[in-house]
N, C-alpha and C positions, 0 to 999 in steps of 0.2 A: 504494500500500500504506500501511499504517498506518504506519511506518517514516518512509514519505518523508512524512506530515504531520507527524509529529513533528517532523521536521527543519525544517523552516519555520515553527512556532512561535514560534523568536524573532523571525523578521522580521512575523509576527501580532504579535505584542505591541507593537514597535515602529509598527506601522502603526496598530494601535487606540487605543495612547495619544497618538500626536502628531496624528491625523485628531480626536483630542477627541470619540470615539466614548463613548456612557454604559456605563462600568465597573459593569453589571450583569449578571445570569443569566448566560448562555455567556459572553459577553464578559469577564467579571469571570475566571471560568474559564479561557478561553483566554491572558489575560494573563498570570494566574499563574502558569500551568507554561510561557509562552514565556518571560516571566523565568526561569523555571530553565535555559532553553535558553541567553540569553543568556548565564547566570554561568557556564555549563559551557563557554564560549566555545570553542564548536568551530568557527564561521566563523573563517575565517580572518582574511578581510576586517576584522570586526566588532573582534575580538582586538585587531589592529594599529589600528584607532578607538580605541579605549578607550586603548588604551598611549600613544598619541599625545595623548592628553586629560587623561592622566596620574590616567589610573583602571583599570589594571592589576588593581590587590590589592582593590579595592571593589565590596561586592556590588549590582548594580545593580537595582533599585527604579523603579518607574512614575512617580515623580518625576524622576528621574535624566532615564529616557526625553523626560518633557516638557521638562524644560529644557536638558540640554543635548546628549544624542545627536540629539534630534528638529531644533532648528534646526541642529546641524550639518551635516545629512541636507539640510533645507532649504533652506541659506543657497545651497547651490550655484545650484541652480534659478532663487533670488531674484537669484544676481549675474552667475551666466554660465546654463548649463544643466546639470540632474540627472544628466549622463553619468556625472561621475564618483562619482557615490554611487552609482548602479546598478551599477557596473563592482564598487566595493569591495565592495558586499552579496553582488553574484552570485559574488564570489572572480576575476572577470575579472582574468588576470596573476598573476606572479609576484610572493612577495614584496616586493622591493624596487619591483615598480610600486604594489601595493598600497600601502606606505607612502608612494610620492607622491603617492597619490591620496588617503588619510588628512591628509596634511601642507597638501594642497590646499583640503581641505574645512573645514581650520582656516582659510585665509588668508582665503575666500571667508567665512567665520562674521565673521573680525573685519572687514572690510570690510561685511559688513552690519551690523554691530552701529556702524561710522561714517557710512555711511548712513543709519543708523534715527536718531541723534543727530542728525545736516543737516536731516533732514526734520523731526523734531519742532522743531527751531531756526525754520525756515521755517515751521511750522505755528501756533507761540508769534508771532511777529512777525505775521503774517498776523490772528491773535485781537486782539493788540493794537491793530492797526492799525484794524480795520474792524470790525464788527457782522456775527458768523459766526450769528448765534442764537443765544440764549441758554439754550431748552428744547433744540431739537433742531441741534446746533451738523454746521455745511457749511462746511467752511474748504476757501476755494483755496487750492491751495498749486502755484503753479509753482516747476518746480527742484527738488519731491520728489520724490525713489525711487522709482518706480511697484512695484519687487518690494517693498519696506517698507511702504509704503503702509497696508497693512492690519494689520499690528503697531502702529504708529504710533498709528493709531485705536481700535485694543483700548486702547491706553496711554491713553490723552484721554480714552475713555469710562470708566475705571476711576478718573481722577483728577477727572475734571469731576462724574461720575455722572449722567449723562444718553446718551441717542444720538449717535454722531459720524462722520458721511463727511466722507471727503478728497478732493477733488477736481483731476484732473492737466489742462493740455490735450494735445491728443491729436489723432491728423490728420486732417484732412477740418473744419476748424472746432469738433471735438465735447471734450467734457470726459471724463473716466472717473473716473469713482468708485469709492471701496472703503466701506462703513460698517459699524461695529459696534455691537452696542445691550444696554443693561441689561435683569436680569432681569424678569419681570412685564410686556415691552413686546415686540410680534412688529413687528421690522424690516420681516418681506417684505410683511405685513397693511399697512405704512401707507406701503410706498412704492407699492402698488396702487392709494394713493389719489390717487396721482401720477402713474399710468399712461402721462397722454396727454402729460407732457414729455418722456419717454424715449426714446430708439430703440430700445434695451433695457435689460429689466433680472432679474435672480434672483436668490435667496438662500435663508436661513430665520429662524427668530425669530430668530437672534443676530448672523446675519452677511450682507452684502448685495454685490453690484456692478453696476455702471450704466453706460450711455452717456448722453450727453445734448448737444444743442445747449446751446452757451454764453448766448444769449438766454433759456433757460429757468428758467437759476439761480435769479434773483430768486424767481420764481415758486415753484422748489419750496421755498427756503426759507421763503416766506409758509405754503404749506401746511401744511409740514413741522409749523412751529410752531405751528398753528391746532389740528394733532390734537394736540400734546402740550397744548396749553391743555384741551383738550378733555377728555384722560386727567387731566390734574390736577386737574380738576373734579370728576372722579368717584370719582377715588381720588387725596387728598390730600397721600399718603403714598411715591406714585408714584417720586419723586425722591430719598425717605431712603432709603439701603442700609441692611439691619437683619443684625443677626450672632446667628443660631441658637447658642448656649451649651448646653452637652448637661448641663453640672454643675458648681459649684464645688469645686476640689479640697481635698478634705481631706489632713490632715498624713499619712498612711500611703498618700496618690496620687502624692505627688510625689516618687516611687521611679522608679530606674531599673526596677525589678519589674512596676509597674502599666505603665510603658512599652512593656514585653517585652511584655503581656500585649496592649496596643493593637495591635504590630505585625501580631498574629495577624490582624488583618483586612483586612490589606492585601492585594491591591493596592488602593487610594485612587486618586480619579478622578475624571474627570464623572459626574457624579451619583450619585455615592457620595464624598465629601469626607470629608475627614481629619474628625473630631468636634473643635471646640470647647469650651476650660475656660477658667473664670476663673479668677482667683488675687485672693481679696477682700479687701480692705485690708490693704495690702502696702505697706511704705515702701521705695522703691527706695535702694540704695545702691551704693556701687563704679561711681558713672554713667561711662563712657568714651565716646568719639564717634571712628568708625572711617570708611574710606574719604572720596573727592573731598568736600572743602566738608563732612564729618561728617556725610554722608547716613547713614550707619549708627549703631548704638550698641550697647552693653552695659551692662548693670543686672544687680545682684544683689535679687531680690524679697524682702523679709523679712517676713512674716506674723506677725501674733498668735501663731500656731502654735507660733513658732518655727523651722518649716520652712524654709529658703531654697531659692529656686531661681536658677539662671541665665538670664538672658533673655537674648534679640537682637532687635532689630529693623531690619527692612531697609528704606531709601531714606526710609522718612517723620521720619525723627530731631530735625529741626529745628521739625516739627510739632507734638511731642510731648514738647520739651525742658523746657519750662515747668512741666509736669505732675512732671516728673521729678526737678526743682533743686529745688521748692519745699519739697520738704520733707515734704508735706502726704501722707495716706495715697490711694493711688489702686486701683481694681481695672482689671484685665489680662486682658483676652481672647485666646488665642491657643493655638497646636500643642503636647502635650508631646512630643518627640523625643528620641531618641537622637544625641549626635552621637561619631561614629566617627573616632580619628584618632592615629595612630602607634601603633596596637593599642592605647590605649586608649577605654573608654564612660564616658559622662559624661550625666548629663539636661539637655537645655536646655529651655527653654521659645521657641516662636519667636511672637513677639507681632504679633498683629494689630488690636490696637485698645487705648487708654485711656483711660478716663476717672476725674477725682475723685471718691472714695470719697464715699457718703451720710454724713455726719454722723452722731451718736449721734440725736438728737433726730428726724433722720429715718426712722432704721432703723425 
C-alpha cells in the first residue's frame, strides 16, 4: 500500500545518498520527502542512531546522510559485517539492544576512521618510497585495510588530482585493487585497455576493482600511464580541477535571507551540487587555525562592500595560510551556509578555494 512506501522512505533516502546515486528527477524527489521521514524519526532504530551521534534536536539534511549516518551504516561492513546496521534499521530488538547496536556502529566508524589513517600512512610511504606513476598513480600498499581501501583512494585522487588504485596482496599469489578517478576521465574505459593483465575486473567512470597477478603490475602501470599521456595530449587541461562559480556575491547576498532562500533547493547531491560564490577582494581578518597541526581555520572576509562574512575552511589551512597572513586582498570561492547551533543561525561561508585578488591595473 501507499502507506507502507511511505514508511521506507527514509531508509530510500538514506540509501540514495550514500550509494552517491545522481540527486535528480525522482531521485531528487524521493530524497526529499524521505528526509522528512527521517526528521519525523519514527524508526526507532534510526532515532536511537542519531541520539547516539549526538544529533537528537538537528534536522537532518543529505549532507548529514553523506557524511556521517552513511559511513556509520558502512563502517560496520568495512570492519566486521553489516548485521548490525541491518538489525538497527529493520528495528531488530529491543530498545536497549538497539542502542548496543547504535553504540556499536560508533566503535566500528572510529576504528575505520584508524584504519583509513594506517592505510593512507602506508600508502604516503609507499609514494615516497618508489615511482607509483605519476599520471595515473598504483600504489602497493601491503598492510592496508582492504575495507578502507577505497576511501583511501577517493582521498589521493582528490589530493593528487589525477586516477588512483591501491593495491593489496591477496591469496593465491594475486593482488586486488580498488581505484578511483577524476572527473572528464572513464576509469572502466581505460582499464579495458588493460584487459589481458586481469583475472578480473569492473567498475564505472568513477570507481573501479580488480584482480590481478603480481607479475603484471609493472605492466599495467606502463599502460596505465601511456593512456593518461595520451589524454593529456589531447586535452591539456585534463589534470586542472576547475570550480564552476554561479556568481559573485553582492552586499544584500551575504544574508542569512538569501541563504534561507538557497536552502529551498535542496536536497544537494550528485549531480546536483550545492552552487558556488565568490567573495571578490576580500581582506581576511580575525585568521585563527583550529584542529590537529591547524589543518583547519577561520577568517572573517571583509569586502569593499563592507559586508563581512564568516569563513571556514577544512583540512587545507596550511595550504592557504600565506594567502591569508599577507595581508594582500584575495577572492574566495566556496558554500554560503547556515550554521545551526544552541538555537542559534549564523551565515558562514565554507571555503573551497583561494586565490590573490587581480590587481587594479589588471581588472
Amino acid at each position: 500500500t501507499r502507506s507502507d512506501l511511505n514508511a521506507l522512505l527514509d531508509l530510500v533516502a538514506i540509501s540514495t545518498v550514500a550509494d552517491v546515486v545522481p540527486l535528480l528527477d525522482e531521485n531528487r524527489t524521493l530524497v526529499k520527502y524521505g528526509l522528512a521521514c527521517v526528521n519525523a524519526r519514527k524508526r526507532t532504530g534510526l532515532r536511537i542512531l542519531l541520539e547516539e551521534l549526538g544529533l537528537a534536536d538537528k534536522t537532518i539534511d543529505a549532507e548529514d546522510i553523506g557524511f556521517i549516518l552513511g559511513p556509520h551504516i558502512n563502517s560496520c561492513g568495512r570492519m566486521e559485517t553489516a548485521d548490525a546496521a541491518v538489525e538497527l534499521l529493520a528495528g531488530l530488538g529491543s530498545e536497549q539492544e538497539l542502542r548496543e547496536k547504535a553504540r556499536f556502529m560508533l566503535d566500528c566508524n572510529r576504528r575505520r576512521r584508524a584504519a583509513q589513517d594506517d592505510t593512507a600512512a602506508i600508502c604516503q610511504k609507499a609514494m615516497d618510497d618508489g615511482d607509483c606513476g605519476k599520471l595515473f598513480t598504483i600504489v602497493r600498499a601491503p598492510g592496508a585495510h582492504e575495507g578502507v581501501a577505497g576511501i583511501v583512494a577517493g582521498s589521493l585522487k582528490e589530493s593528487l588530482y589525477r586516477p588512483v588504485c591501491i593495491v593489496t596482496p591477496a591469496e593465491g599469489g594475486l593482488l586486488k585493487g580498488t581505484g578511483r578517478c577524476i572527473p572528464g576521465l572513464n576509469l572502466h574505459d581505460m582499464l579495458s585497455e588493460g584487459a589481458d593483465l586481469f583475472e578480473r575486473y569492473g567498475g564505472h567512470a568513477g570507481a573501479c576493482g580488480f584482480s590481478m597477478r603480481e607479475e603484471n603490475l609493472p605492466a599495467l602501470r606502463e599502460r596505465m600511464n601511456a593512456l593518461m599521456e595520451a589524454q593529456l595530449s589531447a586535452r591539456p587541461d585534463i589534470l586542472t580541477e576547475s570550480i564552476r562559480i554561479e556568481k559573485a556575491l553582492d552586499a544584500d547576498e551575504k544574508t542569512l535571507q538569501f541563504a534561507a532562500q538557497l536552502k529551498k533547493l535542496e536536497p544537494y547531491g550528485e549531480a546536483n551540487p550545492k552552487p558556488l560564490f565568490a567573495l571578490q577582494r576580500v581582506r581576511p581578518a580575525n585568521v585563527s587555525f583550529m584542529g590537529a597541526g591547524g589543518q583547519h581555520l577561520r577568517f572573517t572576509a571583509r569586502g569593499e562592500d563592507r559586508a563581512d562574512v564568516s569563513c571556514v575552511l577544512f583540512k587545507r589551512a596550511q595550504a592557504f595560510a600565506p594567502l591569508l597572513t599577507e595581508g594582500c586582498p584575495v577572492d574566495v570561492a566556496g558554500e554560503l551556509n547556515i550554521n545551526e547551533y544552541n538555537g542559534s543561525r549564523r551565515l558562514q561561508f565554507t571555503v573551497k578555494d583561494i586565490r590573490r585578488s587581480a590587481s587594479d591595473d589588471q581588472n
